[in-house]
TIBA-821458 format. One record per atom (N, C-alpha, C): x negated, y, z negated; residue in one letter. Coordinates in pm, whole numbers, plus 50000, padded with zeros to 5 digits. Last residue first. Example, Ala and Ser with C-alpha at 12.3 -4.5 7.8 and 13.67 -1.06 7.14 Angstrom:
<rs>
487154977549292S
486334989449286S
487105000349213S
486814943149220A
487704955049220A
486804967049220A
</rs>
This chain:
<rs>
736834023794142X
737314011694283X
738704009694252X
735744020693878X
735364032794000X
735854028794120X
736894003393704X
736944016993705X
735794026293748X
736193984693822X
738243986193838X
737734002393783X
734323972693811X
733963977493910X
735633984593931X
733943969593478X
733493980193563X
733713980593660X
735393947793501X
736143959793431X
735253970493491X
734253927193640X
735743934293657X
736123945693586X
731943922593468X
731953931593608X
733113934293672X
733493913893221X
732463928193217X
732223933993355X
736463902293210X
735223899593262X
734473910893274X
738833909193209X
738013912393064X
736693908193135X
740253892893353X
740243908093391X
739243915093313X
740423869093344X
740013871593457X
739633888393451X
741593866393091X
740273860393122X
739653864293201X
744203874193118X
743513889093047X
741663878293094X
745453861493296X
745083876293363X
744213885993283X
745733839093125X
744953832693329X
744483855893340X
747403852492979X
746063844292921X
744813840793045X
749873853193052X
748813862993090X
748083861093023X
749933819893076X
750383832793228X
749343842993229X
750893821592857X
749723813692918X
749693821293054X
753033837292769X
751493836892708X
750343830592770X
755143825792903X
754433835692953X
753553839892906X
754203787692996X
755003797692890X
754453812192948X
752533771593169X
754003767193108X
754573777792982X
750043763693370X
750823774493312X
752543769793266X
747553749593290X
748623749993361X
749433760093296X
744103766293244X
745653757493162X
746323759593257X
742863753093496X
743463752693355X
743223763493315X
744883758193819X
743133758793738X
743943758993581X
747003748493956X
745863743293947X
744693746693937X
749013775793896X
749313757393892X
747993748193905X
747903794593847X
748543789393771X
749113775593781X
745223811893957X
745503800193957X
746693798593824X
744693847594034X
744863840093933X
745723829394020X
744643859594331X
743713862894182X
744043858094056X
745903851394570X
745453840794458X
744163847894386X
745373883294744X
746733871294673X
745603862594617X
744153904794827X
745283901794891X
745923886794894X
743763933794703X
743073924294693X
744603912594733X
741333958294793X
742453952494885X
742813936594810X
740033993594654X
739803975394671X
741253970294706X
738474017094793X
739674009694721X
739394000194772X
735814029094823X
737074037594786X
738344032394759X
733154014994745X
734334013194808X
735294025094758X
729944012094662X
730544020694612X
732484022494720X
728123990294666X
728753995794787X
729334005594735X
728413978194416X
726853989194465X
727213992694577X
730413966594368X
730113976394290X
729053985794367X
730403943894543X
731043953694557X
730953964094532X
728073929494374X
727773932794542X
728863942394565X
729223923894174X
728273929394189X
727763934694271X
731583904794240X
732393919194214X
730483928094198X
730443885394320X
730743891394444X
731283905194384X
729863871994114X
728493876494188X
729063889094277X
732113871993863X
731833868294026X
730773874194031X
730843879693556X
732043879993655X
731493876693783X
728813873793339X
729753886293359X
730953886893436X
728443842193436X
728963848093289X
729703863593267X
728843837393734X
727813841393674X
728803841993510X
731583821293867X
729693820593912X
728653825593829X
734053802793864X
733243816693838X
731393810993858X
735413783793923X
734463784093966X
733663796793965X
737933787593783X
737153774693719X
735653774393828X
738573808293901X
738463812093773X
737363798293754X
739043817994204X
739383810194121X
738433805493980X
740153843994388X
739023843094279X
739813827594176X
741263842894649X
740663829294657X
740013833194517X
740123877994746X
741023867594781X
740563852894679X
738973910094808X
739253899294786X
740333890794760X
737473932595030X
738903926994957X
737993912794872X
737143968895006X
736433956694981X
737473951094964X
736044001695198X
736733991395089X
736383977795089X
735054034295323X
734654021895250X
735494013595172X
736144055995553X
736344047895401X
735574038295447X
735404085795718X
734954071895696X
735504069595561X
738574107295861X
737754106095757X
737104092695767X
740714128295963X
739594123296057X
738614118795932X
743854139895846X
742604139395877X
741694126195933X
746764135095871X
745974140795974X
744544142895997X
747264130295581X
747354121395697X
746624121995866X
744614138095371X
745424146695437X
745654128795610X
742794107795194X
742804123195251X
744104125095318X
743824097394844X
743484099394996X
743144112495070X
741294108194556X
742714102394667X
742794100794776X
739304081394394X
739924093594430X
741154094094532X
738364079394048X
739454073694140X
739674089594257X
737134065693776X
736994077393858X
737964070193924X
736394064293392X
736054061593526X
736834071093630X
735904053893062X
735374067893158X
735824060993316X
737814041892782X
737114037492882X
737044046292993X
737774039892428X
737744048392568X
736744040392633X
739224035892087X
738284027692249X
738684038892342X
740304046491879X
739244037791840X
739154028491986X
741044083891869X
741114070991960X
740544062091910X
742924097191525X
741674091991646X
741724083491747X
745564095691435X
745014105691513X
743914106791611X
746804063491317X
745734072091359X
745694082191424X
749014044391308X
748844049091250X
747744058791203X
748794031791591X
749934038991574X
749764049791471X
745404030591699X
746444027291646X
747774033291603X
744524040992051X
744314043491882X
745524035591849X
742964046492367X
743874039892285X
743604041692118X
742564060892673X
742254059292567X
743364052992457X
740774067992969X
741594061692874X
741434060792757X
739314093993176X
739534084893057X
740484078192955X
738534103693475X
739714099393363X
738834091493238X
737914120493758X
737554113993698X
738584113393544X
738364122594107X
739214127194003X
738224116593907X
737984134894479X
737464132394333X
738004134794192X
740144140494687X
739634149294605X
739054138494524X
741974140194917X
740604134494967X
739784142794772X
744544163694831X
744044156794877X
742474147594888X
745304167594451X
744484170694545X
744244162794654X
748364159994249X
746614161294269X
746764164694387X
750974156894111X
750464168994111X
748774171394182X
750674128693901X
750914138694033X
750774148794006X
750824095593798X
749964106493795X
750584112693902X
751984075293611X
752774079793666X
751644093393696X
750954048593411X
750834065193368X
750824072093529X
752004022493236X
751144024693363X
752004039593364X
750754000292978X
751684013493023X
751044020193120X
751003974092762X
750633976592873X
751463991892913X
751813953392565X
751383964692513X
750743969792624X
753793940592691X
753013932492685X
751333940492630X
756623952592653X
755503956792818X
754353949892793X
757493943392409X
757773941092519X
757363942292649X
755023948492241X
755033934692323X
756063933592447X
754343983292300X
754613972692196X
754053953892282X
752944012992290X
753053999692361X
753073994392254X
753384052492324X
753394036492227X
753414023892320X
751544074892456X
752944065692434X
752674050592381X
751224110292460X
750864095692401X
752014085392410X
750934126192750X
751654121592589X
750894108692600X
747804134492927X
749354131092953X
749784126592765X
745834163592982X
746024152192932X
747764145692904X
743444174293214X
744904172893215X
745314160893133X
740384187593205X
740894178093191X
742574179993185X
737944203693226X
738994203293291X
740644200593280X
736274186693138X
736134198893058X
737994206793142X
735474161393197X
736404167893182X
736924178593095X
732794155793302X
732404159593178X
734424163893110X
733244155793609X
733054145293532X
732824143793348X
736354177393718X
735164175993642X
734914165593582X
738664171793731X
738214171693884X
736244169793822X
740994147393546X
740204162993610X
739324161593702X
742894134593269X
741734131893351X
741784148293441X
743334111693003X
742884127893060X
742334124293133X
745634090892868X
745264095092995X
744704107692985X
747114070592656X
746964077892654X
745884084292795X
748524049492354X
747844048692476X
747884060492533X
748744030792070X
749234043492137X
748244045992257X
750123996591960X
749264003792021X
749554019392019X
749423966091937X
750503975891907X
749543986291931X
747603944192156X
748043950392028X
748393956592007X
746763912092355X
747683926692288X
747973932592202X
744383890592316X
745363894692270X
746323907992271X
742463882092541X
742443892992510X
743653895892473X
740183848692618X
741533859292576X
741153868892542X
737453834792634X
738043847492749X
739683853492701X
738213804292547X
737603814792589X
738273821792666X
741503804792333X
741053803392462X
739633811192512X
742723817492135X
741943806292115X
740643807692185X
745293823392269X
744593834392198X
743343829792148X
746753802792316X
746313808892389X
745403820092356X
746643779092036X
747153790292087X
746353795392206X
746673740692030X
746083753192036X
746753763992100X
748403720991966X
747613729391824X
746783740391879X
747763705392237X
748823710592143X
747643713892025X
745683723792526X
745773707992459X
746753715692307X
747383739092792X
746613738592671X
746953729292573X
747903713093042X
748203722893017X
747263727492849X
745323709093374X
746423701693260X
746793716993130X
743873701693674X
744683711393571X
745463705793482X
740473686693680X
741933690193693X
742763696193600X
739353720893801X
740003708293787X
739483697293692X
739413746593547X
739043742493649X
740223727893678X
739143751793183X
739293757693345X
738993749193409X
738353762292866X
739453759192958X
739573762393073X
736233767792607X
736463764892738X
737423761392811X
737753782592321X
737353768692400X
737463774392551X
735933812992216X
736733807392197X
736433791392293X
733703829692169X
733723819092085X
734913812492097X
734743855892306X
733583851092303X
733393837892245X
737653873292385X
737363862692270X
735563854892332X
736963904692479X
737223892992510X
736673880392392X
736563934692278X
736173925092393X
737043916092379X
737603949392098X
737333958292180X
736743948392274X
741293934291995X
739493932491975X
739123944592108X
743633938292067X
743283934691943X
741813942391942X
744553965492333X
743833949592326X
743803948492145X
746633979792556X
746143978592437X
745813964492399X
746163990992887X
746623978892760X
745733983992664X
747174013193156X
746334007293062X
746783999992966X
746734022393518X
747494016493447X
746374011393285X
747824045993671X
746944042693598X
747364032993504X
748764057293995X
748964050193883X
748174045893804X
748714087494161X
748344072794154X
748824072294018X
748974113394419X
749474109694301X
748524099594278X
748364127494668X
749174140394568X
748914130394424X
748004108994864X
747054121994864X
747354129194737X
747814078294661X
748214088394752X
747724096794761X
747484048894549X
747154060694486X
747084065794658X
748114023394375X
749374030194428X
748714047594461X
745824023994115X
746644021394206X
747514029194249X
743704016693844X
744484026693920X
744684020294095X
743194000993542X
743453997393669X
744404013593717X
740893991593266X
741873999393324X
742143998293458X
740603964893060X
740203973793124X
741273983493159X
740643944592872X
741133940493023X
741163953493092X
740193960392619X
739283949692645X
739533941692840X
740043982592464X
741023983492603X
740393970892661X
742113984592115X
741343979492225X
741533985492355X
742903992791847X
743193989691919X
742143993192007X
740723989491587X
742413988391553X
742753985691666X
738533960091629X
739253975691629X
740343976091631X
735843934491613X
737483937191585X
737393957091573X
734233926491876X
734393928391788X
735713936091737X
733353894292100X
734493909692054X
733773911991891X
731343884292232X
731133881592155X
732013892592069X
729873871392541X
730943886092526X
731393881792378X
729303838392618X
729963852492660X
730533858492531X
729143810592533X
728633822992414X
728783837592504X
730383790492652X
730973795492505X
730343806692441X
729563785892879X
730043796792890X
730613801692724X
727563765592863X
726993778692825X
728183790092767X
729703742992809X
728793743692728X
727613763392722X
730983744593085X
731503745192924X
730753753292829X
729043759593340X
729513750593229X
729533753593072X
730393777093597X
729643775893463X
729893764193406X
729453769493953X
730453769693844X
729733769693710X
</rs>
């Protein structure tokens, strides 16, 4: 487990109009389709300097402090969000979807409805986010995803699960040891099959929906979670 005391100097954000600091996530992904899902962040990282909060025993965030505080937050920010992706890694290719705004009500979050693809095919993407009031992106994040194969086909996968990530016993400063060991396997999808976030007993207890996804942006902003979500 880390202590307090080191973990205060992780990941050190710096400010942009909008962010992708909790990364990107694809799912739900079929021979023809998948889901992409992306946030808009404040900062292009995770709060670095914020308080330690975790483990046992659980109690809730001490008063006067915001969740946004918290080592490891990743505030939401108004946003425009945005998807190209293609069969080519250079996406010269590329298929790019509208832009769409995120506010707070989706928690500046927007998951991008993909179809039209290729069985067993290689697809590479980039996300991207800018401020409302910009033409430019100010963050992209590159990664890959591919699809299934044809029901009838005869194919080897590789995948990985996990289970049990409890936060107050993280292991290294980037992220689990174990999302490192995943990464170099190279998996074709990850399984991940319940308690990826503690809300009743790892701190903060959870008592509002800011604190909620305060437990999801800590866990997710972690540097080896974000890389291994975008190739897995």
């Amino acid at each position: 487990m880390i202590s307090p005391g080191v973990a205060s100097a992780v990941l050190i954000a710096t400010h942009t109009a909008a962010g992708l600091a909790t990364g990107v996530k694809v799912g739900e992904v079929t021979t023809d389709s998948a889901i992409i899902w992306v946030r808009a962040t404040e900062e292009a990282g995770r709060n670095g300097r914020g308080l330690w909060f975790a483990g046992r025993p659980a109690i809730p965030v001490p008063d006067g402090v915001r969740p946004e505080q918290l080592l490891g937050a990743c505030p939401g920010a108004p946003g425009v969000v945005r998807v190209r992706y293609g069969t080519s890694q250079d996406l010269a290719d590329a298929t790019a979807t509208d832009w769409v705004k995120v506010e707070s009500d989706t928690n500046f979050a927007h998951s991008f409805a993909i179809d039209g693809l290729k069985p067993a095919t290689e697809y590479f993407y980039a996300a991207e986010a800018r401020d409302p009031g910009s033409e430019e992106p100010s963050a992209t994040l590159q990664g890959r995803f591919g699809t299934a194969p044809a029901p009838e086909a005869n194919t080897d996968v590789t995948f990985t699960v996990v289970t049990g990530m409890y936060y107050g016993d993280l292991d290294d400063l980037k992220g689990f040891n174990a999302y490192a060991a995943m990464t170099q396997l190279k998996p074709d999808f990850l399984v991940p099959t319940g308690d990826t976030v503690y809300y009743d007993n790892d701190s903060p207890v959870v008592t509002s929906l800011d604190v909620a996804s305060y437990h999801w942006q800590r866990m997710y902003s972690l540097p080896r979670l974000v890389e291994f979500h975008l190739t897995a």
